[in-house]
N, C-alpha and C positions, 0 to 999 in steps of 0.2 A: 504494500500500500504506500504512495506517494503520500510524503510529508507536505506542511501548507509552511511558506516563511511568513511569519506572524511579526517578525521585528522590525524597526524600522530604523536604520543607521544615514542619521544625520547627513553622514561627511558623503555620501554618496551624490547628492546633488548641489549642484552651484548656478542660483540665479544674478543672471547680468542684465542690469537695468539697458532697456534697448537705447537709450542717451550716451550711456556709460560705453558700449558697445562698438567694436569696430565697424566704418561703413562698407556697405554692402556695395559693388562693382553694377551703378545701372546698365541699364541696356542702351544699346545705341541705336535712333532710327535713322543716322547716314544710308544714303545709298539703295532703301527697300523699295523707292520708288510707287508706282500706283496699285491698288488691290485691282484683282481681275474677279470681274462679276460679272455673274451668270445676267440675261435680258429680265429674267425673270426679278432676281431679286435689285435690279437697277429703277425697276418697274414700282416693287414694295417700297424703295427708299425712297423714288418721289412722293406716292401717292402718301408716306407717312409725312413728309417736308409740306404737302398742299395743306393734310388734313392739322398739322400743327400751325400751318398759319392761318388758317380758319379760324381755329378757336380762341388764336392770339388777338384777331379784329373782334371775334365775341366777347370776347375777354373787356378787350378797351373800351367796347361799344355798353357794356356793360356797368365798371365803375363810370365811365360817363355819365351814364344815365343814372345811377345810382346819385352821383353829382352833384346834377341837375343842370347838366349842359346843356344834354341832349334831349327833348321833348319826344318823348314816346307817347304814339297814337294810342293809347288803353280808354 
């Protein structure tokens, strides 16, 4: 039968505050030039780019009128 280790020895671990810590080697984006996309999903990124700026002119049309710039017909 397999014993269970129940103890717990201190000196086993050592935390390094990540400030304290040597820096880590970024990545570099020299040189990777343009991503290649499928028509299809060229397709999805506009149609996301129209429908976010829809909702940006709903958006402004809105605090607007919350305002009291703009006279909504109600």
């Amino acid at each position: 039968m397999a014993t269970m280790q129940t103890s717990f020895d201190p000196q086993c671990f050592r935390v390094i505050h990540p400030l304290s810590d040597a820096p880590e080697e970024k990545c570099s984006t020299e040189g990777l030039g343009r991503i290649a996309m499928t028509p299809a999903v060229r397709l999805s990124l506009k149609v996301l780019r129209g429908y976010l700026m829809v909702m940006s002119v709903l958006l402004v049309y809105h605090v607007l009128d919350l305002a009291g710039v703009v006279h909504s017909m109600r």
